[in-house]
C-alpha positions, 0 to 999 in steps of 0.5 A: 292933067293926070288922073292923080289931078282929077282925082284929088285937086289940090284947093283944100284949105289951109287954116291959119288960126293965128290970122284966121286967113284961109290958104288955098293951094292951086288946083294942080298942086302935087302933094309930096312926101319923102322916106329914105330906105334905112329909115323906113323899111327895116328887114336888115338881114331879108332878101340878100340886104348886107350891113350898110353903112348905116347898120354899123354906124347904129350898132356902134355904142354911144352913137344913136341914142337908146341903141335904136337901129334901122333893123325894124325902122317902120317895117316898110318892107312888110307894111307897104301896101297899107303905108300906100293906101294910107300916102292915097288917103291923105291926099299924097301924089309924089312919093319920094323913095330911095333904093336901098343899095345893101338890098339890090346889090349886097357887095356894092358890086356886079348885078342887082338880085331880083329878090332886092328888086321885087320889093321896088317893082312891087312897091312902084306898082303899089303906088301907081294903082293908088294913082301917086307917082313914084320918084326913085332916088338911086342913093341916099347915103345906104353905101354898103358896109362891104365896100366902103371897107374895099376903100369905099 
């Protein structure tokens, strides 16, 4: 059992108005939740991020509706500690992020920066401090622009 067990044991009730049954989830049942990178952070042109493919695709007219684009998203990359506290205040204990490839490695190619990495080591520590475990998911469609237009 881990302290993310202990601390949170998963036998909350489940109400079903419809039946007025009652589901409890076992105790060590782990909470999850899940966000992809283009979706969540934002700060398209911060820390060395290059366009992804995402980024054109968005700002290609009538391809998203209202134009809206991954630019902003839900500004995770300035909101994250408090996006943390509030995975820990409603009970999660897996996140599921993934790594925006145009951020730590902006030509597709060659090393990770570290300015693209710090985000993740501080976000992996963020959510360790608030007892969720941390899963990474290495690519989530976030090919950068630069080389899918080398052939991709």
């Amino acid at each position: 059992m881990t302290a993310v067990d202990e601390a949170r044991p998963a036998t909350a009730p489940a109400a079903r108005p419809e039946t007025g049954t009652v589901l409890r989830f076992p105790t060590g049942f782990r909470w999850g939740t899940a966000t992809a990178a283009y979706q969540i952070e934002g700060g398209a042109a911060e820390d060395g991020r290059t366009p992804s493919i995402w980024d054109t695709f968005s700002r290609t007219p009538g391809k998203v509706r209202n134009g809206d684009t991954g630019d902003i998203a839900a500004d995770h990359l300035h909101r994250m500690p408090d996006d943390v506290r509030l995975m820990k205040e409603l009970g999660v204990t897996d996140y599921r992020f993934s790594v925006s490839w145009p951020r730590v490695q902006p030509t597709g190619r060659g090393p990770a920066v570290e300015r693209g990495l710090d985000f993740y080591r501080r976000l992996v520590d963020e959510l360790l401090g608030a007892g969720i475990r941390p899963v990474a998911t290495l690519y989530h469609w976030d090919l950068p622009q630069e080389l899918e237009d080398a052939g991709g």
